[in-house]
C-alpha positions in Angstrom: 0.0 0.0 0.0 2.7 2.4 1.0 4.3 1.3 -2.1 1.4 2.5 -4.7 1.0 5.6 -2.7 4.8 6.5 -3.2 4.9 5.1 -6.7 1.4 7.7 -7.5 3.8 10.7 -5.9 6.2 10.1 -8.4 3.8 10.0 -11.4 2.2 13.2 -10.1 5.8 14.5 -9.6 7.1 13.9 -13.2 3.7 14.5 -15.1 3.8 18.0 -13.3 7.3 19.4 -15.1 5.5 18.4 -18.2 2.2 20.5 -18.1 3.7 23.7 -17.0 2.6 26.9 -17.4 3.1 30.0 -19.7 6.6 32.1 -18.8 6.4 35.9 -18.2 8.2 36.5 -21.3 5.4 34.6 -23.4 3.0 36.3 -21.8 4.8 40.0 -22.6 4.9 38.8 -26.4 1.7 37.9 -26.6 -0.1 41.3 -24.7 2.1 42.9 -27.0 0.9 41.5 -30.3 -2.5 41.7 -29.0 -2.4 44.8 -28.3 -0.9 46.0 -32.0 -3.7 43.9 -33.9 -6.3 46.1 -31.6 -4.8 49.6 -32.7 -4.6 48.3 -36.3 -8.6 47.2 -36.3 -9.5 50.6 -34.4 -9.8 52.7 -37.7 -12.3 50.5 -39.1 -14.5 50.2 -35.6 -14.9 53.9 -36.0 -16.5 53.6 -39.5 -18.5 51.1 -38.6 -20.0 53.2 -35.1 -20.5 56.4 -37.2 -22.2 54.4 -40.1 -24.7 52.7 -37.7 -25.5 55.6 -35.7 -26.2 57.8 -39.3 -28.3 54.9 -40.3 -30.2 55.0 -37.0 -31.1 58.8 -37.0 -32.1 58.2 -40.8 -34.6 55.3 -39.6 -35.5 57.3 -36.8 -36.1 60.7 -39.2 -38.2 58.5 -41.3 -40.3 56.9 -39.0 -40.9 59.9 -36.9 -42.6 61.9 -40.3 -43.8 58.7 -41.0 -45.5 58.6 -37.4 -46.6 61.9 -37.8 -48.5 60.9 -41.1 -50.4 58.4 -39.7 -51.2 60.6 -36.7 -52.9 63.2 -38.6 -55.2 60.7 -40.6 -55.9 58.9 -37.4 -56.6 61.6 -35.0 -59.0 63.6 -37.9 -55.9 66.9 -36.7 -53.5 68.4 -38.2 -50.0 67.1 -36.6 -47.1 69.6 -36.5 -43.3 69.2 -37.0 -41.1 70.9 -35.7 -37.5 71.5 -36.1 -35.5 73.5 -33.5 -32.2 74.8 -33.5 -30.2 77.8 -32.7 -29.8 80.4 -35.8 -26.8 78.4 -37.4 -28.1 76.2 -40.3 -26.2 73.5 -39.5 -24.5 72.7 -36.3 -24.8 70.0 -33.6 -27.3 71.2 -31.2 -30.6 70.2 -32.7 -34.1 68.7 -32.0 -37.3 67.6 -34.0 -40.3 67.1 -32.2 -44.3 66.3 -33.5 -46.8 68.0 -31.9 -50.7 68.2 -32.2 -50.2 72.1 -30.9 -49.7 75.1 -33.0 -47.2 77.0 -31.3 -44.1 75.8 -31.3 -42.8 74.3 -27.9 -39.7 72.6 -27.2 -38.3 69.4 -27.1 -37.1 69.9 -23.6 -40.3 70.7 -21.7 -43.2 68.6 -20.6 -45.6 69.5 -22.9 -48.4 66.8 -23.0 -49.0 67.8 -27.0 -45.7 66.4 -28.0 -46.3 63.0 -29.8 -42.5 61.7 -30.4 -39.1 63.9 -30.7 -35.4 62.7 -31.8 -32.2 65.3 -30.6 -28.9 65.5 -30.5 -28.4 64.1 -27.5 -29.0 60.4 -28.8 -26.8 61.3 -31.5 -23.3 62.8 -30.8 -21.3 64.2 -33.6 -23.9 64.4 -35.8 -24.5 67.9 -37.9 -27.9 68.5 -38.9 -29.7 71.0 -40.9 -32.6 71.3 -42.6 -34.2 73.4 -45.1 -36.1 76.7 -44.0 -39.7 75.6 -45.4 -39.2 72.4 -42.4 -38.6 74.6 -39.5 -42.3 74.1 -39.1 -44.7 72.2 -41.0 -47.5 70.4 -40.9 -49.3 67.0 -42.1 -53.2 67.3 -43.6 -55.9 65.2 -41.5 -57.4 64.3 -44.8 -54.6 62.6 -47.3 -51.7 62.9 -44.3 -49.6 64.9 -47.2 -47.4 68.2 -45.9 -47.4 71.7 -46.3 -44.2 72.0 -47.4 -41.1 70.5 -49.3 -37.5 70.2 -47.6 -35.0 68.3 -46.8 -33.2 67.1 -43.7 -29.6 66.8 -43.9 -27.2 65.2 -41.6 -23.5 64.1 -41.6 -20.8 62.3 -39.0 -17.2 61.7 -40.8 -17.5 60.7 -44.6 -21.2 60.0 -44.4 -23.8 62.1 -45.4 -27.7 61.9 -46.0 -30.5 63.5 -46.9 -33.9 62.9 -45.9 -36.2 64.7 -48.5 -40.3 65.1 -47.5 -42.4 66.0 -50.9 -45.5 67.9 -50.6 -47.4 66.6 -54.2 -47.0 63.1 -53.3 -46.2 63.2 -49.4 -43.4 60.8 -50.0 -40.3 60.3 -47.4 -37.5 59.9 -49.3 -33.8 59.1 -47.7 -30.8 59.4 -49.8 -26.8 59.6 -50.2 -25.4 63.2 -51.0 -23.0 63.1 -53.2 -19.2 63.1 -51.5 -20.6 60.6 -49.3 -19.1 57.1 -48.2 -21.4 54.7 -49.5 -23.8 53.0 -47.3 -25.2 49.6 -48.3 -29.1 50.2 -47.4 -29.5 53.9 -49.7 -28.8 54.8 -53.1 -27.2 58.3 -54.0 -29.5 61.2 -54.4 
């Protein structure tokens, strides 16, 4: 018995050199190359965050209108856009709210006519602008067409896109300006 114990302490002894464990110098080396491949595949992440968050605020633009629409056949009202932003055309500072008011509110204060809003808050780095007839305008409760014809425009890095509301047909329209890095899911304008 004392025999198969010592013999099983020498198996454990001698399988234990073989399985040993990394040295600090592999360890060092391999931080290091890890690290390198991450600075190298930075770049690209960056792309790829500002073309998903352009995309999102273009979905978001659209269905917000698009909301607004709907609203104004459904509720029998007129339903009111608004976009608000200091005197700059474009800058970084921006809101667009719906609203079944007439005067024009804001997106920060609790006012219980305010159906749905998107600002720059949600959407860092992002330059916005629009064009003056969409400061404010309006939806019909009849045919849900607008009042007015614009375009929203909005831009992070080498993307840039335009969301374009027609008053004839009420079509919401989003599109590539031209100079812009392509983006699989819309054509160029």
């Amino acid at each position: 018995m004392a025999r198969e114990i010592i013999t099983h302490f020498h198996y454990i002894h001698h399988s234990g050199d073989s399985q040993r464990g990394f040295t600090l110098l592999e360890l060092v080396f391999t931080v290091v190359i890890m690290g390198i491949l991450i600075a190298m595949a930075a770049p690209s992440f960056n792309g790829l965050i500002e073309s998903n968050k352009i995309k999102r605020l273009a979905t978001e633009i659209e269905w917000l209108l698009v909301q607004a629409k709907s609203e104004a056949v459904m509720r029998g009202t007129k339903v009111y856009v608004y976009s608000s932003m200091p005197v700059l055309r474009t800058h970084s500072n921006w809101c667009i709210f719906t609203s079944t008011a007439d005067d024009e509110s804001s997106c920060d204060g609790p006012d219980t006519n305010i159906l749905s809003s998107i600002d720059s808050a949600n959407f860092s780095g992002i330059n916005f602008g629009n064009s003056r007839t969409l400061n404010q305008f309006s939806f019909d409760s009849l045919h849900g067409k607008p009042n007015a014809n614009g375009s929203y425009r909005y831009s992070i890095g080498d993307y840039k896109l335009k969301t374009t509301v027609y008053t004839i047909t009420g079509r919401i329209y989003t599109c590539l300006e031209a100079g812009s890095e392509k983006l699989s899911t819309y054509e160029e304008c």
